[in-house]
N, C-alpha and C positions, 0 to 999 in steps of 0.2 A: 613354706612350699619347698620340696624337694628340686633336685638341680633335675631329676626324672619327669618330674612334672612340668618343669619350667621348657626343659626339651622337648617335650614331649605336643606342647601347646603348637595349634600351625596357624592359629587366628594374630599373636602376637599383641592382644591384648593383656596388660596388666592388670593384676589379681585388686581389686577390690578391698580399700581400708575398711577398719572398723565403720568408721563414723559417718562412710562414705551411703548413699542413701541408692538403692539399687532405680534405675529408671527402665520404663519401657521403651524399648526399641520397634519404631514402626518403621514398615518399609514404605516406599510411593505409592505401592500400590493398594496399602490399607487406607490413606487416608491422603491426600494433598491437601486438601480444603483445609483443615483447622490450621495445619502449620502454615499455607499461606496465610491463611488471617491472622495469627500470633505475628508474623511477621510482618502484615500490614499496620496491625495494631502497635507493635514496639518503632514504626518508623515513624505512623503520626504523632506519637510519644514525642519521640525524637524531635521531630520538626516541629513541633507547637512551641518550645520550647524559643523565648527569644536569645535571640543573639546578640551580644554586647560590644558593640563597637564604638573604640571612643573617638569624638570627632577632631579633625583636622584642627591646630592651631598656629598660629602663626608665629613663627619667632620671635623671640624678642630684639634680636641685632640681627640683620643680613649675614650673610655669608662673606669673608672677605674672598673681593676678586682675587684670583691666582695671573698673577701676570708670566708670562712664558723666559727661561733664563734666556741670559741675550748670548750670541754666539760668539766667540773669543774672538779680540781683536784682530788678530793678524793669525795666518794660518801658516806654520811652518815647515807643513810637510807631516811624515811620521816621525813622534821621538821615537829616541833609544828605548825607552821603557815597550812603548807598545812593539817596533821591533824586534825585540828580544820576546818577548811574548808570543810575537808568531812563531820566530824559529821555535823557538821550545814545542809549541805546539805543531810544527812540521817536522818536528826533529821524534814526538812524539807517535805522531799516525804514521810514518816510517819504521820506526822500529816497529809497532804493533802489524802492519802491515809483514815484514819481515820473520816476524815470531811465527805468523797464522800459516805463512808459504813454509818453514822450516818444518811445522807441524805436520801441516798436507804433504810435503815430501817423505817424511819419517815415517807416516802412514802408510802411503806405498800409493797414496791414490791417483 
């Protein structure tokens, strides 16, 4: 098929292989009846068909209990560690805050 032809199409359906078997095309208004029943017919199909479910069995050992960790002895406040963790991350949304205001000004807004 020509790129003339391929343009030329406005349905935008694709041309038909060899081996490809042509069908009729009906609208609603030729027929509803058969294609409901073809479609009633392929869902009793469908459903007649059983369904395989395999049944519930029981374990063979329980589950072990999960006991909850215990909360540290003594409480000393915040370490260093996580201190420093915050500043960084205050020392972080500062500058980004900073960068966003330098930007909007440079912008003119």
């Amino acid at each position: 098929m020509s790129e003339q032809e391929t343009q030329g199409r406005v349905d935008g359906a694709a041309p038909p292989h060899e081996e490809q078997v042509p069908q009729a095309v009906t609208t609603p208004a030729e027929g509803d009846a058969p294609l409901s029943a073809t479609v009633q017919t392929q869902t009793q199909e469908a459903l007649s068909e059983p369904v395989h479910v395999l049944p519930a069995t029981k374990p063979d050992a329980p589950a072990p209990v999960q006991h909850p960790v215990a909360p540290p002895a003594r409480d000393d406040g915040m370490s260093f560690k996580e201190f420093s963790q915050m500043a960084g991350a205050l020392a972080f949304v500062l500058c980004f805050v900073a960068l966003g205001l330098h930007a909007i000004y440079y912008a003119g807004y």
